[in-house]
C-alpha atoms as one frame of an Amber mdcrd trajectory, in Angstrom:
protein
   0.000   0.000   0.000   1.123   3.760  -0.756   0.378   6.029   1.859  -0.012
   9.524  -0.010  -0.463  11.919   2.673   3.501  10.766   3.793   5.328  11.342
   0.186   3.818   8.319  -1.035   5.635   5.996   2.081   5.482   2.142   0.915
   3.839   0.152   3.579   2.349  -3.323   3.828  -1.183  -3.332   5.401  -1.319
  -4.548   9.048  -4.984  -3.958  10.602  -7.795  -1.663  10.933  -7.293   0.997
  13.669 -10.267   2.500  14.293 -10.692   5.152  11.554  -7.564   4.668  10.516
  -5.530   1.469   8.977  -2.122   0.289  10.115   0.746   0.358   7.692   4.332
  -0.812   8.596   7.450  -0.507   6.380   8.593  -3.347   4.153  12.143  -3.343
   5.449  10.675  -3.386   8.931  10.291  -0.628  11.283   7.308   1.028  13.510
   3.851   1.068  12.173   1.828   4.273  11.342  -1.443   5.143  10.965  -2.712
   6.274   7.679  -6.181   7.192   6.829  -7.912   5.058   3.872  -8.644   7.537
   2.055  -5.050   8.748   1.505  -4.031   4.770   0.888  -3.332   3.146  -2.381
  -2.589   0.236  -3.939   1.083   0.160  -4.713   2.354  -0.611  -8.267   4.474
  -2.926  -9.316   7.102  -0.618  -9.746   6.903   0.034  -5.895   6.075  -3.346
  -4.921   9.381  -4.441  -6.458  11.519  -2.021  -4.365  10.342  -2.107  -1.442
  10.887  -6.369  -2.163  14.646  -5.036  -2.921  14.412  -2.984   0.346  13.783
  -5.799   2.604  16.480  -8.151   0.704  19.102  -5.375   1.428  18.084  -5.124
   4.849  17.985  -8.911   5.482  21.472  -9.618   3.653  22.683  -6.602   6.209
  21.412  -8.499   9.534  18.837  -6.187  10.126  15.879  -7.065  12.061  12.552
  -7.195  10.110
């Protein structure tokens, strides 16, 4: 999902929070709360990188 109302932040969808919906990073990191109507369905294009994102992350040890 594409949050637009953060720069168009990749995030994967987590849960419904009250009015809002929870998205959390692909390479891992804290969740945020985005409302629906500023939420998108990524393209492939961004789908793709943030798939690249987490593979850098994990080859680097990071936590996801």
């Amino acid at each position: 999902m594409v949050d637009t109302s953060r720069g168009d932040r990749v995030g994967e969808f987590r849960r419904v929070a009250g009015p809002y919906w929870s998205l959390r990073p692909a390479c891992g990191g804290p969740e945020w709360e985005a409302e629906p109507e500023s939420v998108r369905r990524a393209t492939r294009t961004e789908r793709l990188h943030a798939e690249i994102e987490r593979w850098n992350a994990r080859s680097r040890g990071e936590l996801l």
